[in-house]
N, C-alpha and C positions, 0 to 999 in steps of 0.2 A: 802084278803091277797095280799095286791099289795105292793112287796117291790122293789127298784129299785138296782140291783146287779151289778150295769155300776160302780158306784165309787168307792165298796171295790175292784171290779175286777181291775180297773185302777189301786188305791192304789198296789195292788200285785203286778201287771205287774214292776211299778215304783220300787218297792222293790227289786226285782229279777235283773233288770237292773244295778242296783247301788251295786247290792252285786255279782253278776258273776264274775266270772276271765277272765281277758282280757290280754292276750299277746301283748306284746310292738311288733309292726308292724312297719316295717322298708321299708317304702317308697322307698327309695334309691334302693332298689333290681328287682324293677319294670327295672330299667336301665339293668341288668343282664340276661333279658329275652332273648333269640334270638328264633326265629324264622326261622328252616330249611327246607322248602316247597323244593320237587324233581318235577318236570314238565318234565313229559316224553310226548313227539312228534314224529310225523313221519317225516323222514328226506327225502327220497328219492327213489323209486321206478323205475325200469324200465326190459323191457323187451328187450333185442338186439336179434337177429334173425342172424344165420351164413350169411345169406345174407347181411343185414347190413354193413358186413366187405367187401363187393366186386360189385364193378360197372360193372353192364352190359352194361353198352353203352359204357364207353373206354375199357370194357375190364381187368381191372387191380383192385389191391387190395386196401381198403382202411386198414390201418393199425391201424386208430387211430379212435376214436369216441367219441365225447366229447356234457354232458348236464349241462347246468346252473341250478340250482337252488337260491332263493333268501331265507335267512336265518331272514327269519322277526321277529322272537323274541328277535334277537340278538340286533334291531335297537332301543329297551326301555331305555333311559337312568338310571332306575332305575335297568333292568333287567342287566345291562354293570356294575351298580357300585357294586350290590351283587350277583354277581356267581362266586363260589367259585370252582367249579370243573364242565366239561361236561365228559361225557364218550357216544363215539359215537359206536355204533354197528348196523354192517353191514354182510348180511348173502348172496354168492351169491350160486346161484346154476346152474351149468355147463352141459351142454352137447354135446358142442363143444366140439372136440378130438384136444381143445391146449390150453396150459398154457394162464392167460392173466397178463398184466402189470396195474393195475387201480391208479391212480394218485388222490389225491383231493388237489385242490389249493385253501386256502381262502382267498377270496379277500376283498378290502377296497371298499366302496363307488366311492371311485374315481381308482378303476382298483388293487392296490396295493396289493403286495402278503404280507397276513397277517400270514398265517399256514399253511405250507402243511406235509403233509403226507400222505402214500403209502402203497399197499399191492400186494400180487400175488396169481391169482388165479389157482388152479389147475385145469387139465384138464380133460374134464369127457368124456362121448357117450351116443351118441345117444341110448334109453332106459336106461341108466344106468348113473343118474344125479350122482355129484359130489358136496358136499356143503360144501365150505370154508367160515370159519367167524372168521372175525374182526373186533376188540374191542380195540379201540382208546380212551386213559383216558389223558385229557388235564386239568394240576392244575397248582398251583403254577403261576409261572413269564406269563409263556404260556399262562395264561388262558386273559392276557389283551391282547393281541394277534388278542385271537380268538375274543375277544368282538368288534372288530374295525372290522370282517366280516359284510359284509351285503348279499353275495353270498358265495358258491362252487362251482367249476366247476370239474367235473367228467372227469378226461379219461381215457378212457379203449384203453389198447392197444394191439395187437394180432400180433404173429411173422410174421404170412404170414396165406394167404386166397386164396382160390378160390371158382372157380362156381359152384363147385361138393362139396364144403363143408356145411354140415350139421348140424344142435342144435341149441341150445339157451343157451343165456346168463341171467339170472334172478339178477336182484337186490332188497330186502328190506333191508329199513335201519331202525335205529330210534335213538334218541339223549335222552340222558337226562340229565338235569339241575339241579342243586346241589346250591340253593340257602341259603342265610343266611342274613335275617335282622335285 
Protein backbone atom coordinates (compact mmCIF):
# COMPACT_ATOMS: atom_id res chain seq x y z
CA UNK A 1 0.00 0.00 0.00
CA UNK A 2 2.39 2.61 -1.02
CA UNK A 3 0.35 5.54 -2.19
CA UNK A 4 1.96 8.85 -2.69
CA UNK A 5 -0.22 11.74 -0.62
CA UNK A 6 2.39 14.90 -1.82
CA UNK A 7 0.07 15.72 -4.87
CA UNK A 8 -3.73 15.65 -3.55
CA UNK A 9 -2.03 17.31 -0.52
CA UNK A 10 -0.44 20.14 -2.84
CA UNK A 11 -3.73 20.13 -4.98
CA UNK A 12 -5.58 21.14 -1.57
CA UNK A 13 -3.17 23.52 -0.38
CA UNK A 14 -3.59 25.29 -4.24
CA UNK A 15 -7.36 25.13 -3.66
CA UNK A 16 -7.46 26.82 -0.34
CA UNK A 17 -5.02 29.54 -1.47
CA UNK A 18 -7.14 30.54 -4.43
CA UNK A 19 -10.42 30.49 -2.58
CA UNK A 20 -9.46 32.33 0.89
CA UNK A 21 -10.46 35.95 1.35
CA UNK A 22 -7.91 38.34 0.99
CA UNK A 23 -8.26 42.02 1.97
CA UNK A 24 -7.22 44.78 -0.36
CA UNK A 25 -3.78 45.90 1.45
CA UNK A 26 -2.87 49.37 1.10
CA UNK A 27 0.81 49.92 0.80
CA UNK A 28 0.56 53.56 0.95
CA UNK A 29 0.00 53.41 4.89
CA UNK A 30 3.38 51.73 5.53
CA UNK A 31 4.17 55.92 5.03
CA UNK A 32 1.81 56.48 8.13
CA UNK A 33 3.91 54.55 10.56
CA UNK A 34 5.89 56.76 12.93
CA UNK A 35 7.98 55.61 15.26
CA UNK A 36 8.17 57.27 18.94
CA UNK A 37 11.29 55.81 20.79
CA UNK A 38 11.93 58.03 24.50
CA UNK A 39 15.98 57.66 25.34
CA UNK A 40 16.20 58.59 28.72
CA UNK A 41 20.12 59.37 29.93
CA UNK A 42 21.91 60.57 32.72
CA UNK A 43 22.60 64.16 32.42
CA UNK A 44 24.73 65.46 35.19
CA UNK A 45 25.94 64.59 38.69
CA UNK A 46 27.95 66.35 41.19
CA UNK A 47 28.74 66.71 44.66
CA UNK A 48 29.85 70.55 46.02
CA UNK A 49 31.16 70.48 49.52
CA UNK A 50 30.29 74.13 51.71
CA UNK A 51 34.00 74.33 51.25
CA UNK A 52 33.83 74.53 47.71
CA UNK A 53 32.29 77.91 48.20
CA UNK A 54 35.33 79.50 50.02
CA UNK A 55 39.30 79.96 49.60
CA UNK A 56 41.58 79.21 52.31
CA UNK A 57 44.53 80.74 51.16
CA UNK A 58 43.01 84.31 50.19
CA UNK A 59 40.73 83.92 52.54
CA UNK A 60 37.57 85.03 50.84
CA UNK A 61 34.35 83.47 49.33
CA UNK A 62 33.86 81.95 46.11
CA UNK A 63 30.37 82.77 45.21
CA UNK A 64 30.07 81.05 41.92
CA UNK A 65 30.88 77.43 40.86
CA UNK A 66 30.62 76.39 37.54
CA UNK A 67 30.83 72.55 35.55
CA UNK A 68 30.79 71.68 31.81
CA UNK A 69 29.31 68.91 30.65
CA UNK A 70 29.31 67.82 26.87
CA UNK A 71 25.83 66.84 25.49
CA UNK A 72 26.81 64.12 23.06
CA UNK A 73 23.64 62.86 21.83
CA UNK A 74 22.64 65.98 20.88
CA UNK A 75 25.60 66.06 18.16
CA UNK A 76 23.60 62.97 15.74
CA UNK A 77 22.30 64.64 12.87
CA UNK A 78 19.62 62.22 12.83
CA UNK A 79 19.09 62.65 16.63
CA UNK A 80 18.81 66.93 15.84
CA UNK A 81 16.41 66.29 12.88
CA UNK A 82 13.64 64.07 14.93
CA UNK A 83 13.36 65.23 18.65
CA UNK A 84 10.43 66.32 19.20
CA UNK A 85 10.40 67.24 22.86
CA UNK A 86 13.33 66.96 25.85
CA UNK A 87 12.17 67.36 29.38
CA UNK A 88 15.21 67.67 31.73
CA UNK A 89 14.87 66.64 35.49
CA UNK A 90 17.09 67.70 38.04
CA UNK A 91 16.86 66.86 41.74
CA UNK A 92 19.16 68.68 44.16
CA UNK A 93 19.54 67.92 47.71
CA UNK A 94 20.75 70.58 50.20
CA UNK A 95 22.38 70.85 53.42
CA UNK A 96 23.99 74.11 53.26
CA UNK A 97 21.86 76.47 55.50
CA UNK A 98 21.45 78.95 52.09
CA UNK A 99 19.46 79.34 49.38
CA UNK A 100 21.44 78.79 45.91
CA UNK A 101 20.99 80.38 42.40
CA UNK A 102 21.84 77.26 39.63
CA UNK A 103 21.99 78.72 35.99
CA UNK A 104 22.26 76.08 32.94
CA UNK A 105 23.56 77.76 29.76
CA UNK A 106 23.48 75.80 26.41
CA UNK A 107 26.01 76.40 24.33
CA UNK A 108 26.94 75.90 20.45
CA UNK A 109 29.95 74.12 19.35
CA UNK A 110 31.56 77.29 18.74
CA UNK A 111 30.79 78.87 22.37
CA UNK A 112 27.09 80.32 21.54
CA UNK A 113 24.37 80.68 23.94
CA UNK A 114 21.77 78.15 22.47
CA UNK A 115 19.12 77.75 25.82
CA UNK A 116 19.43 78.80 29.02
CA UNK A 117 17.40 78.35 31.95
CA UNK A 118 17.33 78.48 35.70
CA UNK A 119 16.17 77.46 39.05
CA UNK A 120 16.62 78.06 43.00
CA UNK A 121 17.59 76.02 45.32
CA UNK A 122 16.30 76.06 48.82
CA UNK A 123 18.12 76.02 51.77
CA UNK A 124 18.54 73.09 53.90
CA UNK A 125 21.11 71.81 57.30
CA UNK A 126 23.23 70.15 58.20
CA UNK A 127 21.36 66.50 59.16
CA UNK A 128 18.30 67.73 57.81
CA UNK A 129 18.74 67.59 53.72
CA UNK A 130 16.32 69.66 51.76
CA UNK A 131 15.38 68.35 47.99
CA UNK A 132 14.22 70.74 45.46
CA UNK A 133 13.44 69.48 41.90
CA UNK A 134 13.32 70.59 38.60
CA UNK A 135 11.72 69.79 35.54
CA UNK A 136 12.65 71.68 32.45
CA UNK A 137 10.13 70.46 29.19
CA UNK A 138 11.81 72.09 26.00
CA UNK A 139 9.20 71.53 22.64
CA UNK A 140 8.18 73.29 20.02
CA UNK A 141 10.45 76.40 18.29
CA UNK A 142 12.89 75.85 21.54
CA UNK A 143 13.55 72.55 20.87
CA UNK A 144 15.90 73.58 17.62
CA UNK A 145 17.56 75.61 19.96
CA UNK A 146 18.52 73.14 22.19
CA UNK A 147 19.60 70.77 19.11
CA UNK A 148 22.47 73.12 18.13
CA UNK A 149 23.94 72.45 22.03
CA UNK A 150 26.94 70.48 22.06
CA UNK A 151 27.66 71.36 25.94
CA UNK A 152 25.87 72.96 29.42
CA UNK A 153 27.59 74.76 31.63
CA UNK A 154 26.20 74.64 35.39
CA UNK A 155 26.51 77.44 37.84
CA UNK A 156 25.71 77.32 41.00
CA UNK A 157 25.62 80.30 42.91
CA UNK A 158 25.54 81.08 46.68
CA UNK A 159 24.87 84.59 48.42
CA UNK A 160 27.83 84.61 50.73
CA UNK A 161 30.32 81.70 52.29
CA UNK A 162 32.59 81.25 54.80
CA UNK A 163 35.04 79.03 56.56
CA UNK A 164 32.78 77.88 59.35
CA UNK A 165 30.19 76.99 56.76
CA UNK A 166 29.07 73.60 56.58
CA UNK A 167 26.91 70.78 54.03
CA UNK A 168 26.69 69.79 50.77
CA UNK A 169 25.25 70.41 47.83
CA UNK A 170 24.14 67.10 45.80
CA UNK A 171 23.09 67.11 42.18
CA UNK A 172 21.41 64.26 39.87
CA UNK A 173 19.93 64.87 36.84
CA UNK A 174 18.59 63.06 33.74
CA UNK A 175 17.27 64.15 30.25
CA UNK A 176 14.81 62.39 28.30
CA UNK A 177 14.43 62.41 24.50
CA UNK A 178 11.11 62.36 22.85
CA UNK A 179 11.79 61.22 19.51
CA UNK A 180 9.59 60.59 16.35
CA UNK A 181 10.75 58.98 12.91
Amino acid sequence: MNTNLAIPLLGFLTFLLFTSCIKDTDFDQAYDIALTPEVELDLIYFNLRARDFYDTITSSSILTVRDTTDLRFLDDGEIQDNLRRAEFFFEFTNTIPRNFNVDFQFLSEANDTTYTTQTQINSGAVGSPVVTEFIENIEGDAIADLTRSFKVVVSVTIPSSSATLEGELDLKSKTTYYLEF
